[in-house]
ZAKOLVO-228875 format. One record per residue: x, y, z of N, C-alpha, C, O in turn. Coordinates in steps of 0.2 Angstrom, whole numbers, padded with zeros to 4 digits, always signed. Layout:
BEGIN
XYZXYZXYZXYZ
...
END
This chain:
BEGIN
+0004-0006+0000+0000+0000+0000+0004+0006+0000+0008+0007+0005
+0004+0010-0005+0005+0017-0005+0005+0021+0001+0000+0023+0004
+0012+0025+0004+0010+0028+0010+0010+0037+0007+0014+0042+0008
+0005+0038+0004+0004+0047+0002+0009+0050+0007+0014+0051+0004
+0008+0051+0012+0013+0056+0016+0022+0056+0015+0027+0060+0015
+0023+0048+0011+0030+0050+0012+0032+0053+0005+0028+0052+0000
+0038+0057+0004+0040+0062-0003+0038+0055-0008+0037+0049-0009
+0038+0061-0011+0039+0058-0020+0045+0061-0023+0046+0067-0024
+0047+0057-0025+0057+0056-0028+0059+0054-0034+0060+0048-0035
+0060+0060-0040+0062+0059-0044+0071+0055-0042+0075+0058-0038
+0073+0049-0046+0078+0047-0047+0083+0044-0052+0082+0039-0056
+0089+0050-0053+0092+0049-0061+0100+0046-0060+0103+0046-0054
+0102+0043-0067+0106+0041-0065+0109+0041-0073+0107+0039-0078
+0115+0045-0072+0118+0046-0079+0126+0042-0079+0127+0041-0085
+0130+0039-0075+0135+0037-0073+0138+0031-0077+0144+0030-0079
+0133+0026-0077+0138+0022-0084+0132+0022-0090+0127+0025-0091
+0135+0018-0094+0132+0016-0102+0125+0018-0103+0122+0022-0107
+0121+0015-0097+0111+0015-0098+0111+0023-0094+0115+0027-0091
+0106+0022-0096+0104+0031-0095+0097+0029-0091+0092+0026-0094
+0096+0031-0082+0090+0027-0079+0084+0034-0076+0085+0040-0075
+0080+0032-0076+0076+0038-0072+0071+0033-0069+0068+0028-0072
+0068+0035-0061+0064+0032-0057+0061+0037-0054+0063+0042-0052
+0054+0035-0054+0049+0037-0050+0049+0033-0043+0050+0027-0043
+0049+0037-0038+0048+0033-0032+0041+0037-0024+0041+0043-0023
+0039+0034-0022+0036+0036-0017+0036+0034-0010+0033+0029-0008
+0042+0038-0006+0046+0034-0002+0050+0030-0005+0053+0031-0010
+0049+0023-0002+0055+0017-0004+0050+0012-0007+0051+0006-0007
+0045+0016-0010+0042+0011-0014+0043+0013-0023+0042+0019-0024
+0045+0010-0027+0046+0012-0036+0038+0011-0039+0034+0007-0039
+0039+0017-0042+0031+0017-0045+0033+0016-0053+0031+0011-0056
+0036+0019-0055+0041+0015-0061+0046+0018-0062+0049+0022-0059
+0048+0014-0067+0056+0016-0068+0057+0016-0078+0053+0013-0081
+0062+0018-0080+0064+0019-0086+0073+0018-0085+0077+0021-0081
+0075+0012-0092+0083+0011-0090+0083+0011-0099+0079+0007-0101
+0086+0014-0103+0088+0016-0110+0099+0013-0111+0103+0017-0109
+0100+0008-0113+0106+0007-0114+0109+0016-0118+0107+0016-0124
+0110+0017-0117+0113+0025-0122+0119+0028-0126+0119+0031-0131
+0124+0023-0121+0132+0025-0123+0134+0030-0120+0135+0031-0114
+0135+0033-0123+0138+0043-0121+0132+0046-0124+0134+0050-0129
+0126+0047-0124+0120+0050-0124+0117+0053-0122+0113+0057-0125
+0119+0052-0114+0116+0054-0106+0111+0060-0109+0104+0061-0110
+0116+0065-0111+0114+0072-0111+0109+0074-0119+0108+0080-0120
+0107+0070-0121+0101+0067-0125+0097+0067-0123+0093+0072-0124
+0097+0060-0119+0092+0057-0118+0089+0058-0112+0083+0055-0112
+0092+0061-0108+0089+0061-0101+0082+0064-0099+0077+0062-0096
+0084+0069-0102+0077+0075-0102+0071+0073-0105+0066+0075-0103
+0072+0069-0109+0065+0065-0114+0062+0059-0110+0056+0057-0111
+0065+0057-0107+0066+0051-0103+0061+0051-0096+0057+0046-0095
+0064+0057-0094+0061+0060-0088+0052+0063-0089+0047+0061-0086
+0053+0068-0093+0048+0069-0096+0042+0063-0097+0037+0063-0095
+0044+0059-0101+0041+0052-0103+0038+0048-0097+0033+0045-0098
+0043+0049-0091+0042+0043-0084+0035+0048-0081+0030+0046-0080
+0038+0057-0081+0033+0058-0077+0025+0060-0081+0021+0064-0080
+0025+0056-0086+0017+0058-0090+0014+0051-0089+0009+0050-0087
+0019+0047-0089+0015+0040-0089+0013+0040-0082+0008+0038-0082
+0015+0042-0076+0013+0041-0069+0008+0047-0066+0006+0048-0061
+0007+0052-0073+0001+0058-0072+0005+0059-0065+0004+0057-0060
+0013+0062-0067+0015+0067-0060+0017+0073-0066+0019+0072-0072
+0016+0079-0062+0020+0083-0064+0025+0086-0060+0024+0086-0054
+0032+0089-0064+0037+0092-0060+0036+0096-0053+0041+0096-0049
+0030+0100-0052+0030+0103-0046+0027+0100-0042+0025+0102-0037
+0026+0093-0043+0022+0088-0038+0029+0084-0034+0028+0081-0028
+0035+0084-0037+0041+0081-0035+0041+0084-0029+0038+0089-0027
+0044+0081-0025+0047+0082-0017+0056+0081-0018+0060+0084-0014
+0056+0079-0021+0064+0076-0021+0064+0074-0027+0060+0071-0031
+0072+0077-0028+0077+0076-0034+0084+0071-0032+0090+0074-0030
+0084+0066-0032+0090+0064-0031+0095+0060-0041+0093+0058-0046
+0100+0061-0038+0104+0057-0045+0112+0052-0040+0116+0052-0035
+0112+0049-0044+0119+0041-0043+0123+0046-0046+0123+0049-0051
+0128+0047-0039+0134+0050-0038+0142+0048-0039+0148+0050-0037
+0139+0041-0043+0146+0037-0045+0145+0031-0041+0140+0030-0037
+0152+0026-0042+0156+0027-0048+0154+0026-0056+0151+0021-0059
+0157+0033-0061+0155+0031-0065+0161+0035-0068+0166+0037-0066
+0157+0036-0075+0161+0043-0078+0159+0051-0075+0153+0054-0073
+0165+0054-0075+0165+0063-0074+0160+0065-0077+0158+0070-0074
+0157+0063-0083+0154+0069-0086+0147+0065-0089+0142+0068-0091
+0148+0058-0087+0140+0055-0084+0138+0059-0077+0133+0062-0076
+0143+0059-0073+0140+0064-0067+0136+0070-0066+0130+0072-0064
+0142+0070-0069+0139+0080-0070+0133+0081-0074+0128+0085-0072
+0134+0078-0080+0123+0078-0082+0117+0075-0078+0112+0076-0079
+0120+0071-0072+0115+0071-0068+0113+0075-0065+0108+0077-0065
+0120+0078-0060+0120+0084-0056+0116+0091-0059+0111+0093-0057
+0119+0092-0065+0118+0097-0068+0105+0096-0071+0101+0101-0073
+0105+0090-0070+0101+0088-0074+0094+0091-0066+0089+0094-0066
+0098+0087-0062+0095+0087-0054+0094+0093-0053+0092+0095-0047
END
């Protein structure tokens, strides 16, 4: 069972090959999106994210939390997360 009270948590992860984005509410996955990408991150992410949050009827001010995988990965998969977050 869904607990509404706890946040709702955008979760990105640009760091290696797959390019990931999750919905979560608390510690529960409402869904998720993983695209193998390559060096794309910075493509794909934004469309990705976008896509996760229409199919779950969330929109961006509905988020409570932005978190993104902080390694290990690549420098500059990092930073498009960061940057993205």
């Amino acid at each position: 069972m869904t607990d509404l009270t706890a946040p709702l948590i955008l979760a990105i992860d640009t760091a290696q090959e797959d390019c990931a984005a999750a919905l979560m509410r608390g510690t529960e996955l409402l869904a998720q999106t993983v695209e193998p990408v390559g060096s794309r991150h910075s493509e794909r992410i934004l469309p990705m994210i976008r896509d996760l949050l229409a199919g779950a009827h969330v929109e961006k001010s509905d988020l409570d939390l932005v978190a993104f995988g902080a390694g290990p990965g690549s420098f500059t998969g990092l930073r498009v997360a960061c940057g993205v977050a």
